[in-house]
PDB file of N, CA, C and O in Angstrom, chain B, residues numbered from 101:
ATOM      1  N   UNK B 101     -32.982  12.858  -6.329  1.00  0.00           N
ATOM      2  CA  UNK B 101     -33.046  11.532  -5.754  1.00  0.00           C
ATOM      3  C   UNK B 101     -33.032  11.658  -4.237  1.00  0.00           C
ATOM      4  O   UNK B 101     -32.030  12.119  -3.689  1.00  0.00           O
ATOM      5  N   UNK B 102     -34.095  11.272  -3.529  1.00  0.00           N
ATOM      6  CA  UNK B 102     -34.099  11.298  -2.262  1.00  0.00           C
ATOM      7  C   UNK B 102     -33.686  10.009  -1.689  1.00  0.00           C
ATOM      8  O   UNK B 102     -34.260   9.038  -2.183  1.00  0.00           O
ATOM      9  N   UNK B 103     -32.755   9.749  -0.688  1.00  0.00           N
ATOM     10  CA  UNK B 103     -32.276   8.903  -0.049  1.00  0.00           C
ATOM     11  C   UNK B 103     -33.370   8.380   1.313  1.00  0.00           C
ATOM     12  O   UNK B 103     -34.115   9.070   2.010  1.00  0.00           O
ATOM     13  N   UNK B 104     -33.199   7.422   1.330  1.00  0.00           N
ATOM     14  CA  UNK B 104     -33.975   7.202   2.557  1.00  0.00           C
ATOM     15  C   UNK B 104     -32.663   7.477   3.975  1.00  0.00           C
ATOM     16  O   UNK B 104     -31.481   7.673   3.692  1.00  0.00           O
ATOM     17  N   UNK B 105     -33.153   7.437   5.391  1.00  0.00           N
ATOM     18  CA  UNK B 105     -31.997   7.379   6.369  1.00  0.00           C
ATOM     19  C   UNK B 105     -30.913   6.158   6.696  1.00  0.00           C
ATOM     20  O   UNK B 105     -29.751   6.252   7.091  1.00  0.00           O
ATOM     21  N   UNK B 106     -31.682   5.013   6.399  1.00  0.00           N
ATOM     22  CA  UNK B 106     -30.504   4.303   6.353  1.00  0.00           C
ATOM     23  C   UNK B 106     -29.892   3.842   5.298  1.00  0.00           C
ATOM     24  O   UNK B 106     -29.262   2.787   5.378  1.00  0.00           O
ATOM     25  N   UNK B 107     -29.966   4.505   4.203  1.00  0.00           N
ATOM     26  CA  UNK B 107     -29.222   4.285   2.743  1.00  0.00           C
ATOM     27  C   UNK B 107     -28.216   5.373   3.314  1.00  0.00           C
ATOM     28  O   UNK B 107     -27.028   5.107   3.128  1.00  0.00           O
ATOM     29  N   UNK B 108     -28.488   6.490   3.942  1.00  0.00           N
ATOM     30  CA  UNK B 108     -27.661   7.917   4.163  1.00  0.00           C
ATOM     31  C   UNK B 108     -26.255   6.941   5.381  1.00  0.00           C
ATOM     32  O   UNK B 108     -25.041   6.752   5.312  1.00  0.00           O
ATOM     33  N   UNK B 109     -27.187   6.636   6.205  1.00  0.00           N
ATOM     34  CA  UNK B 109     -26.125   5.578   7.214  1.00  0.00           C
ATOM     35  C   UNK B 109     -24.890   4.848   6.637  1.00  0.00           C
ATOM     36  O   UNK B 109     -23.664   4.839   6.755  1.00  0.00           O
ATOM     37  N   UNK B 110     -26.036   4.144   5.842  1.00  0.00           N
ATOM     38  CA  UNK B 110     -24.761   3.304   4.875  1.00  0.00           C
ATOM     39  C   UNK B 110     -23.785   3.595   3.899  1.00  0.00           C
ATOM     40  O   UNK B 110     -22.731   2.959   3.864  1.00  0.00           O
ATOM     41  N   UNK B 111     -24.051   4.534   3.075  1.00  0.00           N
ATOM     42  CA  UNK B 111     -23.105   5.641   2.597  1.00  0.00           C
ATOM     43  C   UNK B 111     -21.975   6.185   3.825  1.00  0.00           C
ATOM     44  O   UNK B 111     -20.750   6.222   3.703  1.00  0.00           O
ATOM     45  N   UNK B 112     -22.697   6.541   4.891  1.00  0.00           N
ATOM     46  CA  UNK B 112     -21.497   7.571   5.872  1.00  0.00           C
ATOM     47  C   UNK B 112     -20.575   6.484   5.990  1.00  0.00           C
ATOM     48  O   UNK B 112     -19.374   6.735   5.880  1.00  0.00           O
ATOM     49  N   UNK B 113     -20.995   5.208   6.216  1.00  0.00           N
ATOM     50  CA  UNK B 113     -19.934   4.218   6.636  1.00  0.00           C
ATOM     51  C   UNK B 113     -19.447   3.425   5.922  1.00  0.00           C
ATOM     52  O   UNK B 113     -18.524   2.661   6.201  1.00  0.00           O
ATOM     53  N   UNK B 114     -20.094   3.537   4.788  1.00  0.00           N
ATOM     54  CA  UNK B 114     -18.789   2.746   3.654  1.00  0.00           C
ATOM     55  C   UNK B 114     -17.422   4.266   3.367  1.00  0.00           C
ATOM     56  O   UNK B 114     -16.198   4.265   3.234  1.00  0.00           O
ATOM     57  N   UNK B 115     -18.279   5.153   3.380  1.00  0.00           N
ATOM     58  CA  UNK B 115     -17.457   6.097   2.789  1.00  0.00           C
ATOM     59  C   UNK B 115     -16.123   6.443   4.054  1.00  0.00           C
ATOM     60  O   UNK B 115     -14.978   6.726   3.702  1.00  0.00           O
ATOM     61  N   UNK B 116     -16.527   6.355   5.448  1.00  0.00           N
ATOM     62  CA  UNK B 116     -15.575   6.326   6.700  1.00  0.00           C
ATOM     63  C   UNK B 116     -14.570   4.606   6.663  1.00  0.00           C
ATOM     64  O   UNK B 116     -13.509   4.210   7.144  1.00  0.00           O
ATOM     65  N   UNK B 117     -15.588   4.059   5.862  1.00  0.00           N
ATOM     66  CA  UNK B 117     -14.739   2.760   6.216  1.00  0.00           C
ATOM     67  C   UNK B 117     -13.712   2.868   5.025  1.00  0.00           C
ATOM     68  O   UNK B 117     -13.076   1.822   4.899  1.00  0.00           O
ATOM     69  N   UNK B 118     -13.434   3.681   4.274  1.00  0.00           N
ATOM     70  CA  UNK B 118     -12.749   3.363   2.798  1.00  0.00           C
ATOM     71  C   UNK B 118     -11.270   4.931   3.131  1.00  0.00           C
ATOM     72  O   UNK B 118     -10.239   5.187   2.510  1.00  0.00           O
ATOM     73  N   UNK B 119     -11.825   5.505   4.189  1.00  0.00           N
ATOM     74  CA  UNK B 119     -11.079   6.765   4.681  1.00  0.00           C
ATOM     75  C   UNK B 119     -10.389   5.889   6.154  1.00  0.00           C
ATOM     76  O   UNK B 119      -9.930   6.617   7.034  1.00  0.00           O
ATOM     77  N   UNK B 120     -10.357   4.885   6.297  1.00  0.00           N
ATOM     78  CA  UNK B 120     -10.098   4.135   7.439  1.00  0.00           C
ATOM     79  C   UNK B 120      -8.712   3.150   7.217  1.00  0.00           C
ATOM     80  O   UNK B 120      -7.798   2.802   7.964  1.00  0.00           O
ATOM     81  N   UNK B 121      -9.117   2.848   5.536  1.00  0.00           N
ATOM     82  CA  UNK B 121      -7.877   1.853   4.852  1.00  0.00           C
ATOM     83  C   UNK B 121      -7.052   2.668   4.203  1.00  0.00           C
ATOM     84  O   UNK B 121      -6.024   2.282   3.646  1.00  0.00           O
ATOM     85  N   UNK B 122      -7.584   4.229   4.247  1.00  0.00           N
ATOM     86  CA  UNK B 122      -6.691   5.191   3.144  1.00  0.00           C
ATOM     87  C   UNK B 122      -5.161   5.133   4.578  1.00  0.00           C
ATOM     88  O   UNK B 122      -3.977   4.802   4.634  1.00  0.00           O
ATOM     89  N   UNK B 123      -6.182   5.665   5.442  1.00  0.00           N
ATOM     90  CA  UNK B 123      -5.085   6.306   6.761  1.00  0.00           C
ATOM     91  C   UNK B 123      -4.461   5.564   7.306  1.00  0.00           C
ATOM     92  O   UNK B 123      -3.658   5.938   8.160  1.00  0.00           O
ATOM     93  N   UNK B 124      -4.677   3.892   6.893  1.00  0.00           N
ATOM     94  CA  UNK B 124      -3.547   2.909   7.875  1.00  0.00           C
ATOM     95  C   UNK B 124      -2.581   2.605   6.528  1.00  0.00           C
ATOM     96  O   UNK B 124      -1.388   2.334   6.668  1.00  0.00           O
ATOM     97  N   UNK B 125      -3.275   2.684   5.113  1.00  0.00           N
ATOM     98  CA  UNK B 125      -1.777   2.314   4.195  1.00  0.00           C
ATOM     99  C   UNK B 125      -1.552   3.083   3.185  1.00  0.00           C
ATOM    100  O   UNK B 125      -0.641   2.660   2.473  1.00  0.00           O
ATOM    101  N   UNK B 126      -2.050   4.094   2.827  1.00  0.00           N
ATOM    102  CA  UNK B 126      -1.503   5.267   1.972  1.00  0.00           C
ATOM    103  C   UNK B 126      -1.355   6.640   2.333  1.00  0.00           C
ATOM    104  O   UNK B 126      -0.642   7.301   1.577  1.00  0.00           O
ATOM    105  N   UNK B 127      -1.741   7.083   3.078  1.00  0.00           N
ATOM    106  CA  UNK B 127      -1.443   8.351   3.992  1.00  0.00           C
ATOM    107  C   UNK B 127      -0.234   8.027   4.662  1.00  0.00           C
ATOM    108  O   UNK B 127       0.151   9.196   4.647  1.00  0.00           O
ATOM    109  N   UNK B 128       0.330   7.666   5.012  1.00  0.00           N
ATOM    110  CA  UNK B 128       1.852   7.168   6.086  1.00  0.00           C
ATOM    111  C   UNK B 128       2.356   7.280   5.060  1.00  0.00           C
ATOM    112  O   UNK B 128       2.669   8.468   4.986  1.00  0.00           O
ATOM    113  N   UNK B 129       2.816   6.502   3.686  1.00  0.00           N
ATOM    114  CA  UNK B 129       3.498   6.584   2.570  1.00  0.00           C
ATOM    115  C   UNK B 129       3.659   7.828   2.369  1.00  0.00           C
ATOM    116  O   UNK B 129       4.726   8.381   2.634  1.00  0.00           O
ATOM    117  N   UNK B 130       2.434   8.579   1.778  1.00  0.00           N
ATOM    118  CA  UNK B 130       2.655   9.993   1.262  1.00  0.00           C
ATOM    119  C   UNK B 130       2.863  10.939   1.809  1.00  0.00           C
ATOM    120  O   UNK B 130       3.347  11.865   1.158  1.00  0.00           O
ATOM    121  N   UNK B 131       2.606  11.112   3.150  1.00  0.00           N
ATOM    122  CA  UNK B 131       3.040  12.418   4.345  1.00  0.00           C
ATOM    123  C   UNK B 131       4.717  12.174   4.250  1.00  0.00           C
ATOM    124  O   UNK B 131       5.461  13.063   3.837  1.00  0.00           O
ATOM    125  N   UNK B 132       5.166  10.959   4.652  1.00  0.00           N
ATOM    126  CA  UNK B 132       6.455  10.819   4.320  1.00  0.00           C
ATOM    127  C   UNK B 132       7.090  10.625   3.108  1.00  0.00           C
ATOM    128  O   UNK B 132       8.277  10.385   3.327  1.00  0.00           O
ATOM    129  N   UNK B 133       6.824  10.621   1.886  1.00  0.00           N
ATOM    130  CA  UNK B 133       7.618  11.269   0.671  1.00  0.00           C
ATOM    131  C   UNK B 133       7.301  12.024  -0.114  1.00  0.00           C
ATOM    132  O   UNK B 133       7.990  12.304  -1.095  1.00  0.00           O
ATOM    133  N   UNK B 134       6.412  12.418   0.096  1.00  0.00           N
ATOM    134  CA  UNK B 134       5.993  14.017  -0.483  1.00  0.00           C
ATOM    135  C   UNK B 134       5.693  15.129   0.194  1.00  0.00           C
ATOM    136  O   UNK B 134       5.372  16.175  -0.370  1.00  0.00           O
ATOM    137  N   UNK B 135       5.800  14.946   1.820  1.00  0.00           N
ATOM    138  CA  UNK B 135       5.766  15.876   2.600  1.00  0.00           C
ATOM    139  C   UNK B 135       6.756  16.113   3.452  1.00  0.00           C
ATOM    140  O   UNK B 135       6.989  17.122   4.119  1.00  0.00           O
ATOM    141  N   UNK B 136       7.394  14.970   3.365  1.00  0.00           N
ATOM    142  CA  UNK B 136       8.468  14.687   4.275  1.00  0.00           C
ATOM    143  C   UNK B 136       8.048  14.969   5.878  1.00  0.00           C
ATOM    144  O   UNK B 136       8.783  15.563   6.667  1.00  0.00           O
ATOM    145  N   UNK B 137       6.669  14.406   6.216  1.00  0.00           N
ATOM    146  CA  UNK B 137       6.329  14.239   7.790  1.00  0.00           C
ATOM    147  C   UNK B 137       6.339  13.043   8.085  1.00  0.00           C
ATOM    148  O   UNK B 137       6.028  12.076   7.388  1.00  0.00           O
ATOM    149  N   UNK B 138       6.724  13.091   9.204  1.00  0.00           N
ATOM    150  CA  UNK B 138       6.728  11.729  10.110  1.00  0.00           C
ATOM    151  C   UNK B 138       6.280  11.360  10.933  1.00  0.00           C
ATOM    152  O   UNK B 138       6.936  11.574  11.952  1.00  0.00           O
ATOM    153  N   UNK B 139       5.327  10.808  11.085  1.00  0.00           N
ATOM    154  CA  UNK B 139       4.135  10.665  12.527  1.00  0.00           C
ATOM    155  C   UNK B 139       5.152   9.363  13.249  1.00  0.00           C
ATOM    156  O   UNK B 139       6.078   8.649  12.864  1.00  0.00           O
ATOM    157  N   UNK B 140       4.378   9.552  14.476  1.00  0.00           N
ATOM    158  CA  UNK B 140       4.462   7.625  14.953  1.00  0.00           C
ATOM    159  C   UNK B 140       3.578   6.797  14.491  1.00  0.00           C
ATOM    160  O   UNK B 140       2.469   7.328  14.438  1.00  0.00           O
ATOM    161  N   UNK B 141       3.599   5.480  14.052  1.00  0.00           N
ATOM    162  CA  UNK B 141       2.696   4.478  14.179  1.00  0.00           C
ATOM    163  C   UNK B 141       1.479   5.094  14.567  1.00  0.00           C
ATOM    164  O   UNK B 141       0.630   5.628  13.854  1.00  0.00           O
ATOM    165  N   UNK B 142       1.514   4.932  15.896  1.00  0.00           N
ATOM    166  CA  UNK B 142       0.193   4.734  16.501  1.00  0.00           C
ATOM    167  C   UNK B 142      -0.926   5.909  16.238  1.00  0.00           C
ATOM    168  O   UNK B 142      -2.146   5.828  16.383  1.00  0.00           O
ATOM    169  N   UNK B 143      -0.248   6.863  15.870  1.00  0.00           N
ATOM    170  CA  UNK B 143      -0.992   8.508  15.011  1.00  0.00           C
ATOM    171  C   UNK B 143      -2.021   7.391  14.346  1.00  0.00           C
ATOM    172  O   UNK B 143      -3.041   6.915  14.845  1.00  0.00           O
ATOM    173  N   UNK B 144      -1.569   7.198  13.382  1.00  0.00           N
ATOM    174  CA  UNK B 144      -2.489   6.577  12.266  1.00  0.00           C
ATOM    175  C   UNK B 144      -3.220   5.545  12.769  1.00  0.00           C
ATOM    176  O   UNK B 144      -4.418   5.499  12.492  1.00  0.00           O
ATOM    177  N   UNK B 145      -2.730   4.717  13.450  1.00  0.00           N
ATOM    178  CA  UNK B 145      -3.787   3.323  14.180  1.00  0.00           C
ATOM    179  C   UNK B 145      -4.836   4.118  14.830  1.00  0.00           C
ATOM    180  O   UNK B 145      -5.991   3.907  14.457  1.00  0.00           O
ATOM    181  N   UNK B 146      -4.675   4.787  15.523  1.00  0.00           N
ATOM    182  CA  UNK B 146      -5.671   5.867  16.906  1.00  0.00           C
ATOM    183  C   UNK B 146      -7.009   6.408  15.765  1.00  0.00           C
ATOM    184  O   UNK B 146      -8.232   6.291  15.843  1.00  0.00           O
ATOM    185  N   UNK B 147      -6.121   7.021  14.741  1.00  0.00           N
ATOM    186  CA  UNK B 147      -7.359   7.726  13.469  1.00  0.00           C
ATOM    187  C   UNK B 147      -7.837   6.820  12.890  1.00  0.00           C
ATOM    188  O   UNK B 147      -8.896   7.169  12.368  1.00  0.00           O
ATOM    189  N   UNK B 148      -7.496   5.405  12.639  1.00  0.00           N
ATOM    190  CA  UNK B 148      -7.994   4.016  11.446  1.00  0.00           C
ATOM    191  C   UNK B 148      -9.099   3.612  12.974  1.00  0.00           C
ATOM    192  O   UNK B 148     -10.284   3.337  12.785  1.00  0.00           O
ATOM    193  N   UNK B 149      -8.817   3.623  13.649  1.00  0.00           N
ATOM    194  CA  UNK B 149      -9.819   2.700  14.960  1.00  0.00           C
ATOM    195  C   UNK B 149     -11.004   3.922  15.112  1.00  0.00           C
ATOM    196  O   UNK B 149     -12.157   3.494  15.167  1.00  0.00           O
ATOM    197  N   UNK B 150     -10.867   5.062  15.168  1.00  0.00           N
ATOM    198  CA  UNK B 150     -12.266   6.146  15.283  1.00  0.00           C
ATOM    199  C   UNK B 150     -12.544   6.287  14.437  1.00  0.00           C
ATOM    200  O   UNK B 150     -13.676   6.741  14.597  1.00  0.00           O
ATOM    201  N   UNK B 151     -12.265   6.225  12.912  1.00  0.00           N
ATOM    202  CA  UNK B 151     -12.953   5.880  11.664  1.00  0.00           C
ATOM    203  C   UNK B 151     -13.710   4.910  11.425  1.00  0.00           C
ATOM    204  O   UNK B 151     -14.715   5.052  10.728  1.00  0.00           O
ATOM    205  N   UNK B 152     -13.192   3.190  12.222  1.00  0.00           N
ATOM    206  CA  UNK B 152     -14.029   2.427  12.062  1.00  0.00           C
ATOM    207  C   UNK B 152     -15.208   2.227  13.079  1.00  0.00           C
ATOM    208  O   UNK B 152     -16.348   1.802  12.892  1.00  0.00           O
ATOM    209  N   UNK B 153     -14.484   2.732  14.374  1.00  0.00           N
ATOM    210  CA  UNK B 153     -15.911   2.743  15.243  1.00  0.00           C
ATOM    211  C   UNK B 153     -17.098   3.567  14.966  1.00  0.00           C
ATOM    212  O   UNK B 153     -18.203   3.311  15.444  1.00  0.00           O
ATOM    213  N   UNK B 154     -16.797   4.788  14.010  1.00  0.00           N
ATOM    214  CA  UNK B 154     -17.615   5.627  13.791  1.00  0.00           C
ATOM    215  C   UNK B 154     -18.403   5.067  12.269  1.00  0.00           C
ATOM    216  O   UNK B 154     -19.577   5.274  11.962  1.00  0.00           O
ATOM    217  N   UNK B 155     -17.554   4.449  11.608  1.00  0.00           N
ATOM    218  CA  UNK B 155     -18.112   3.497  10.693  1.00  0.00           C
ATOM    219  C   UNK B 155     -18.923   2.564  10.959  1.00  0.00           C
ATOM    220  O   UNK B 155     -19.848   2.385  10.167  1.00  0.00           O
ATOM    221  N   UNK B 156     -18.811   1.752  12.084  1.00  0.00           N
ATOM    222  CA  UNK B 156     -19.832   0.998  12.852  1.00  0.00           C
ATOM    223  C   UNK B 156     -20.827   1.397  13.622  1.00  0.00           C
ATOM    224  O   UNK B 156     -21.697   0.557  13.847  1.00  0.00           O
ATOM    225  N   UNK B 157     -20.950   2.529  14.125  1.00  0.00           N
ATOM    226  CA  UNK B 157     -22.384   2.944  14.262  1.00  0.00           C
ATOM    227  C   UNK B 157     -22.854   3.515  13.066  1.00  0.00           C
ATOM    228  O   UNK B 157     -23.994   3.978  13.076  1.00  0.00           O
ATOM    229  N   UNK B 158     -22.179   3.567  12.034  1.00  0.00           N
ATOM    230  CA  UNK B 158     -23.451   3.861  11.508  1.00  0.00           C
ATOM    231  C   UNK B 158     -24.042   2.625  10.461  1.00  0.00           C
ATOM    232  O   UNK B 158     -25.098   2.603   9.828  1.00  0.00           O
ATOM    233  N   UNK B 159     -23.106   1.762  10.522  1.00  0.00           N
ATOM    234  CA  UNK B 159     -23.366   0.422   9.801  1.00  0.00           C
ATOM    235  C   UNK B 159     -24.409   0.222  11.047  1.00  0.00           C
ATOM    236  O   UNK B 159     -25.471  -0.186  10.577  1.00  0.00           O
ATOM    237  N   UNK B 160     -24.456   0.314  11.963  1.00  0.00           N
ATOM    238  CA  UNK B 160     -25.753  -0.439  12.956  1.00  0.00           C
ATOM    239  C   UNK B 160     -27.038  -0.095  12.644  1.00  0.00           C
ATOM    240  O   UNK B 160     -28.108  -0.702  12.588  1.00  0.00           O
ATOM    241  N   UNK B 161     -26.444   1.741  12.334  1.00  0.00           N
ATOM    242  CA  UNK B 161     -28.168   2.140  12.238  1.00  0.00           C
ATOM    243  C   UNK B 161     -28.639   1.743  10.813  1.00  0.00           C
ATOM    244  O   UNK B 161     -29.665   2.207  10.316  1.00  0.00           O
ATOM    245  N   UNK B 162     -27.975   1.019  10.302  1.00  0.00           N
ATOM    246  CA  UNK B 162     -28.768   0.761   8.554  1.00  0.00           C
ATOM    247  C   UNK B 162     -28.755  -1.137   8.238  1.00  0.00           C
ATOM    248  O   UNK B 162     -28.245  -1.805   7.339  1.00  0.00           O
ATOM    249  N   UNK B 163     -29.319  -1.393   9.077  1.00  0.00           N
ATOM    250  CA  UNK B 163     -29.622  -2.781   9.017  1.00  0.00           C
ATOM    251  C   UNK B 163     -30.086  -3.475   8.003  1.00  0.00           C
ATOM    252  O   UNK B 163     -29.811  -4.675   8.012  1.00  0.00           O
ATOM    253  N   UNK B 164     -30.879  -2.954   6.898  1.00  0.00           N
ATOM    254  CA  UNK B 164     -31.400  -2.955   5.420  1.00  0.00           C
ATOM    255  C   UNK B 164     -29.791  -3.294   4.827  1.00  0.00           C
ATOM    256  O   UNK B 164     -29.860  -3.763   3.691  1.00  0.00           O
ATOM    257  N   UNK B 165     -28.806  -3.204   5.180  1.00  0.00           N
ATOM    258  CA  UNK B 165     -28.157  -2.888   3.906  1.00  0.00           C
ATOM    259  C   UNK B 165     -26.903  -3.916   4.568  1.00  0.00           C
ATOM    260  O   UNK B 165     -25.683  -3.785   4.472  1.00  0.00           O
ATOM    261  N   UNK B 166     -27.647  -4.893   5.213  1.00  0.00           N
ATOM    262  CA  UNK B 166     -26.469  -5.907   6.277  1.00  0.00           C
ATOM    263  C   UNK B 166     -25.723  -6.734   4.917  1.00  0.00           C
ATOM    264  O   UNK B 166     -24.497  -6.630   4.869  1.00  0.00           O
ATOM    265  N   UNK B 167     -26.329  -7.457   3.937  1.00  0.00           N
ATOM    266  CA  UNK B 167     -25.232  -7.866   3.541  1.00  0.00           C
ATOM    267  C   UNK B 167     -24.311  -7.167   2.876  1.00  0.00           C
ATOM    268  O   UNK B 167     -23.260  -7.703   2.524  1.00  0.00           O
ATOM    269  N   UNK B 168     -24.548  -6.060   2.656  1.00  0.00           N
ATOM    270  CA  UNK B 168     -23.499  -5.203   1.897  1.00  0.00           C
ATOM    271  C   UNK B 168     -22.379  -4.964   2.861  1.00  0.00           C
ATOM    272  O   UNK B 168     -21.203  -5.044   2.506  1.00  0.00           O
ATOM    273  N   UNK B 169     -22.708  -4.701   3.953  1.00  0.00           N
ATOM    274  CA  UNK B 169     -22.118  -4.392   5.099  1.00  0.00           C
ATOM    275  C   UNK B 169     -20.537  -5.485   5.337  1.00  0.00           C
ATOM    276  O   UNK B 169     -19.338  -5.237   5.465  1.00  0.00           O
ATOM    277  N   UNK B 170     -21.531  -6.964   5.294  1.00  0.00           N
ATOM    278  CA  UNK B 170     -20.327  -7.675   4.800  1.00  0.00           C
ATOM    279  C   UNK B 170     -19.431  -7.729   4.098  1.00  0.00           C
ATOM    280  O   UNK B 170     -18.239  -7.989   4.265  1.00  0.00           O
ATOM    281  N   UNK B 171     -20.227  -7.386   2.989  1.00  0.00           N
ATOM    282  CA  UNK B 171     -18.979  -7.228   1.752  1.00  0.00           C
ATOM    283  C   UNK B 171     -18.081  -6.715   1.476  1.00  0.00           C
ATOM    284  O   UNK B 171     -17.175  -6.851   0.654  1.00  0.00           O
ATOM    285  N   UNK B 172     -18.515  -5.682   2.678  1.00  0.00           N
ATOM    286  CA  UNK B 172     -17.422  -4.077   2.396  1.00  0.00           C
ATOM    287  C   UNK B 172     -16.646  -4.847   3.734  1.00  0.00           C
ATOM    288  O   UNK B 172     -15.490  -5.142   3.429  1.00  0.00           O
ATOM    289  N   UNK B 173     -16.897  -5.119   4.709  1.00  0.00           N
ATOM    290  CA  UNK B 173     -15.802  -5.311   5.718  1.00  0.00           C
ATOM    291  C   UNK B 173     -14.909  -6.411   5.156  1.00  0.00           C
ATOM    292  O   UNK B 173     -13.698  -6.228   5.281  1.00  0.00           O
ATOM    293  N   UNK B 174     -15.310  -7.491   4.574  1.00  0.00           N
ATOM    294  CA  UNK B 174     -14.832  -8.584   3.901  1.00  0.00           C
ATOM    295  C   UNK B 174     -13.902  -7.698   2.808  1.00  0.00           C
ATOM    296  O   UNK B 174     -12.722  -7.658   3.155  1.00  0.00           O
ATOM    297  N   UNK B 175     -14.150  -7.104   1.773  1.00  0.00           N
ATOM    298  CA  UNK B 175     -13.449  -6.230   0.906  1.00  0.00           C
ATOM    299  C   UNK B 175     -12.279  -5.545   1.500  1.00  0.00           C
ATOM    300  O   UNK B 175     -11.250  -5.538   0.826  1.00  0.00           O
ATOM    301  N   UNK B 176     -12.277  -4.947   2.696  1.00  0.00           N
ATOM    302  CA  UNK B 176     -11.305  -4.082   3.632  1.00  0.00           C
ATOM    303  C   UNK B 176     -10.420  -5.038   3.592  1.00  0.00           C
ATOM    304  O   UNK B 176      -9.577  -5.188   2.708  1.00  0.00           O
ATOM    305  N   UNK B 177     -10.633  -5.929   4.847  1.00  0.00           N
ATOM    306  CA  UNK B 177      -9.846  -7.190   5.139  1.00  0.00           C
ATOM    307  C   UNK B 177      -9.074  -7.665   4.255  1.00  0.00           C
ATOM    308  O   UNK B 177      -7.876  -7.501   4.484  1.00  0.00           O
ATOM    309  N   UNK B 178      -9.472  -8.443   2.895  1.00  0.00           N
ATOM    310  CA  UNK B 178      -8.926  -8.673   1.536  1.00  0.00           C
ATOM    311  C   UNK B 178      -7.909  -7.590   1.206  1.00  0.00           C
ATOM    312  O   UNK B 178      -6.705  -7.838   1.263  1.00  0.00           O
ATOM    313  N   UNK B 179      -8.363  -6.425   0.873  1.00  0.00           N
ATOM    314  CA  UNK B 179      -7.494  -5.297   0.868  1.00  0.00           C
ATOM    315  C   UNK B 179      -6.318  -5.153   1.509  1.00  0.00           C
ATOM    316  O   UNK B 179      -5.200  -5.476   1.108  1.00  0.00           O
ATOM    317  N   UNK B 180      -6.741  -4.470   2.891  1.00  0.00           N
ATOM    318  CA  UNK B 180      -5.613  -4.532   3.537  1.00  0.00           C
ATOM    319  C   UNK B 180      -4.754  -5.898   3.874  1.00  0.00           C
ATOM    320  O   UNK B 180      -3.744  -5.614   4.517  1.00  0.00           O
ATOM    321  N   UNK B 181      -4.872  -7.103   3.647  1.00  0.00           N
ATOM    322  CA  UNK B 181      -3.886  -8.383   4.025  1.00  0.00           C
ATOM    323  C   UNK B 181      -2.990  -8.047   2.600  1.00  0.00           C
ATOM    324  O   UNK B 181      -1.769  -8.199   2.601  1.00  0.00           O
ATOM    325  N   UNK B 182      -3.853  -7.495   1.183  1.00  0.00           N
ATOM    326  CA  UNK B 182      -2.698  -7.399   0.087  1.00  0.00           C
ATOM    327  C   UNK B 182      -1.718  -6.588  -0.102  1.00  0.00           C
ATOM    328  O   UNK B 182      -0.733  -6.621  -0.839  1.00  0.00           O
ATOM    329  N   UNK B 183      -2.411  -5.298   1.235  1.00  0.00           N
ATOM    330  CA  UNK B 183      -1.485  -4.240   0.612  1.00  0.00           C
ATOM    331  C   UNK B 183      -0.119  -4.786   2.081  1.00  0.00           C
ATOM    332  O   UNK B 183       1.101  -4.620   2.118  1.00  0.00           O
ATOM    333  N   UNK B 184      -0.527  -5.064   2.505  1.00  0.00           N
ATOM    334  CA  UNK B 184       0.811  -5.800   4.002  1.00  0.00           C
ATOM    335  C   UNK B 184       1.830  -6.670   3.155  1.00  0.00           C
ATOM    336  O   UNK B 184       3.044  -6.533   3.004  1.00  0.00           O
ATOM    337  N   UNK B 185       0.862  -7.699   2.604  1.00  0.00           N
ATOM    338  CA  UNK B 185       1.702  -8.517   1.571  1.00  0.00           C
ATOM    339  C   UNK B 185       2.791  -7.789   0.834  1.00  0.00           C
ATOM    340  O   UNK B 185       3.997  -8.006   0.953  1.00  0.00           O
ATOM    341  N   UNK B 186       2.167  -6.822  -0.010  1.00  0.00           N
ATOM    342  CA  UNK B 186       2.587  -5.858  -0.916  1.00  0.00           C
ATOM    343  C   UNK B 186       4.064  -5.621  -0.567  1.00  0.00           C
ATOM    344  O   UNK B 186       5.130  -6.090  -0.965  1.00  0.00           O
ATOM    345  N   UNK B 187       3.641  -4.571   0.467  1.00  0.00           N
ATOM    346  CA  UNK B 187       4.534  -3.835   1.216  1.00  0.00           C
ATOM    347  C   UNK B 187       5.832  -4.021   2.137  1.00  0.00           C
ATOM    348  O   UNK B 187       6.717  -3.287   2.575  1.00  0.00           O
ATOM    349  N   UNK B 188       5.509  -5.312   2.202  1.00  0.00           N
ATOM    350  CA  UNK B 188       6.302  -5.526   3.630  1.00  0.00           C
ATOM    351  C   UNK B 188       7.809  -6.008   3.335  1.00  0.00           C
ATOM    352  O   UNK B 188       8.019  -6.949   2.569  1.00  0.00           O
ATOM    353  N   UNK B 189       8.838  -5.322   3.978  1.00  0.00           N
ATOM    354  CA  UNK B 189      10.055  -5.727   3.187  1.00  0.00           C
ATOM    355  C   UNK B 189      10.527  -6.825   3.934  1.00  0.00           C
ATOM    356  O   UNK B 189      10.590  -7.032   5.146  1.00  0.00           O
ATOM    357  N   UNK B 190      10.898  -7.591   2.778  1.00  0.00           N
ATOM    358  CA  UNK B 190      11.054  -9.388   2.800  1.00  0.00           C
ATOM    359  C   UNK B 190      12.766  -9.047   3.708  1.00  0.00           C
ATOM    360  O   UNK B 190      13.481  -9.989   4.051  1.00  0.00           O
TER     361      UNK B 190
END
C-alpha cells in the first residue's frame, strides 16, 4: 500500500498528537509509581508543547485531511478535560 505525502503528514501528526496527551497525563503517573522518578511539571509541559508544534506542521502540510484534523484536536481536548476531571483531587 503506497501512501501518498500528505496521508504520511497526517499519520506523523495524529500519531505525535496522541504521544502529546500520553506525556501530559500518563507518563507523570507512571515514571512516578513504577519508576519512582520525579520530574518537575514543566519537564512534561516543555515535551507536550514540541510534540504539538511538531504535530502542527505537519497537520499544515496535509490539508486533504483538514477535517480529520479537527476531529483529532477536538478528540484531544475532550480527552484531556476528562482525564483533569478524572484526576484531580476534590
Amino acid at each position: 500500500m503506497k501512501l501518498n505525502l500528505q496521508t504520511k503528514y497526517f499519520i506523523n501528526g495524529l500519531i505525535l498528537l496522541a504521544l502529546a496527551l500520553f506525556s501530559i497525563t500518563f507518563l507523570p503517573m507512571i515514571l512516578k509509581e513504577k519508576y519512582n522518578i520525579i520530574f518537575e511539571n514543566y519537564i512534561y509541559v516543555e515535551f507536550e508543547f514540541f510534540l504539538l508544534v511538531a504535530s502542527s506542521v505537519f497537520y499544515l502540510f496535509s490539508p486533504k485531511y483538514y477535517k480529520f484534523q479537527i476531529y483529532s484536536v477536538l478528540f484531544g481536548i475532550i480527552y484531556y478535560s476528562f482525564f483533569v476531571k478524572l484526576y484531580t483531587i476534590q
